[in-house]
N, C-alpha and C positions, 0 to 999 in steps of 0.2 A: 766806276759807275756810281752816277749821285744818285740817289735817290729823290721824287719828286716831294713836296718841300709838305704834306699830309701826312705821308709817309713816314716821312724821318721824325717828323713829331711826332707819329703813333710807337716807332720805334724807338724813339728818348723816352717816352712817357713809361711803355713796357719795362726800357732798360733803369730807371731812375727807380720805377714803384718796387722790382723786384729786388732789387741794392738794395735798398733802405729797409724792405720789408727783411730782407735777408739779416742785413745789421741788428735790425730790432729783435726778430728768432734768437740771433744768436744772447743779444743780450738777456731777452727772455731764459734761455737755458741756462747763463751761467746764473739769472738770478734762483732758477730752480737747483743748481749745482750746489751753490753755498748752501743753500736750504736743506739738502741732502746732505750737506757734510759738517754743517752749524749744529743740525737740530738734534734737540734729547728723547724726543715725542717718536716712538719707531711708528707711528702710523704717518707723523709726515714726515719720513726718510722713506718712509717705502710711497707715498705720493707721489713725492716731488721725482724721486727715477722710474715711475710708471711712466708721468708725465714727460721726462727725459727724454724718454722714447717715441714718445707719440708724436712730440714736439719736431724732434731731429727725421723723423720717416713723412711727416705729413704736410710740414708746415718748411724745416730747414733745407732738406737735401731737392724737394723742386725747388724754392727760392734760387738756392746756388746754381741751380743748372739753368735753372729761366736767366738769371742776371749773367751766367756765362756767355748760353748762346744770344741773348740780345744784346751784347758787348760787342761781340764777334759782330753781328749781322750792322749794329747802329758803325763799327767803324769802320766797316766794306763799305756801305751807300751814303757815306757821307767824305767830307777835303778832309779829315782828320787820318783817315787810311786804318789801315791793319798795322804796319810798321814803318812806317812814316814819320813819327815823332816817338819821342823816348817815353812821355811818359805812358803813352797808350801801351806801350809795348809792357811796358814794366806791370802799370796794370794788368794787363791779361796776364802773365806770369803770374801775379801775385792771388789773381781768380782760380788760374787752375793749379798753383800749389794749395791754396787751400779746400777747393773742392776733393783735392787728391787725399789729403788728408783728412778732409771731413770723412769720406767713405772710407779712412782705410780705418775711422777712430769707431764707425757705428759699433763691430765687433765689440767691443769696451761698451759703448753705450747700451746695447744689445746685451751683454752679462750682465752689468750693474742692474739693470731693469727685471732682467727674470729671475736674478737673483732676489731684487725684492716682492717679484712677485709670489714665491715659493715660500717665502717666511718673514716672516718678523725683522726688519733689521736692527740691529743694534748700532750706538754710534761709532763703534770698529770693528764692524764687518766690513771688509775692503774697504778699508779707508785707504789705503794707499792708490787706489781705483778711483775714489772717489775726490783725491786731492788732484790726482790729475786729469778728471774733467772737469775740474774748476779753473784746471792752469788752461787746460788744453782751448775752454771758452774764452780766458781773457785773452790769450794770445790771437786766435781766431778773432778777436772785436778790435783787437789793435791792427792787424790787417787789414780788415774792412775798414779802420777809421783812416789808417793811410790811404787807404785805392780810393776810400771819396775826398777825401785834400788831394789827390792827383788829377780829380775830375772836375774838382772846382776850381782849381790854382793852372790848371793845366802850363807847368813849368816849361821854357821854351827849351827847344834843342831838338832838331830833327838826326834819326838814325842816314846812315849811307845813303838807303833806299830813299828816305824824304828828302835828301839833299840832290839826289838824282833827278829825280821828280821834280822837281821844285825847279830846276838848272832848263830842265826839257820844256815846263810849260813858260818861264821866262823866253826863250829863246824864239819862241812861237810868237810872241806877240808882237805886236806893230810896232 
């Protein structure tokens, strides 16, 4: 089912603003991460992971689910399909591995945070916590920098299902 042609641009527009904005949170965070794990100042180490927090419940984890499900929904109503072609698919894999792991990291984000809310930080208090939400965000913006070169390059190659598809609406025509 295609979607009529308003439509699908209201549903690219949804799917692209929440991407990007998602990209940019995330890069927002890890710029607050180093700042938490750079600085000597314990009043902005305890900032920058209140801010952590705020950032990843308010701003990062709807992005990821908005840019999820209008993935989902822009590649049902449009010729591009759900799995159809490899790189959409790969995409979506690469959206809900990281959403899977965004939520399973809040926990972590969630301690570092009321940890600095409780006291003073120093600059090794969980540092070892604190190295790896630094890792955990670049790896996360590498992610997201491939799925949008997949969105922009869109590399050819259709799965089984597109090449079926593909076989059934040739064979239809005149």
């Amino acid at each position: 089912m295609t979607m009529a042609p308003g439509l699908r641009k209201l549903a690219l527009t949804a799917h692209v603003t929440s991407s990007v904005a998602w990209l940019g949170a995330v890069a927002a965070f890890l710029a607050l991460a180093l700042t938490g794990l750079r600085s000597k100042d314990a009043e902005t180490v305890r900032a920058a992971y209140l801010a952590i927090k705020s950032t990843t419940w308010l701003v990062i984890v709807p992005l990821c689910l908005a840019s999820l499900v209008t993935g989902v929904v822009q590649s049902l109503g449009t010729v591009w399909g759900l799995f159809h072609h490899h790189w959409v698919v790969v995409k979506l894999v690469l959206t809900i591995l990281a959403t899977a792991v965004l939520l399973l990291h809040t926990r972590a984000i969630d301690y570092a945070a009321d940890a600095a809310a409780q006291r003073t930080m120093s600059s090794t208090d969980l540092r070892e916590l604190r190295i790896q939400l630094v890792v955990d965000a670049g790896a996360a913006l590498l992610v997201l920098l491939v799925a949008t070169t997949l969105a922009v390059y869109k590399p050819k190659g259709r799965t089984r299902d597109g090449r079926a598809r593909a076989a059934v609406h040739s064979s239809h025509r005149p």
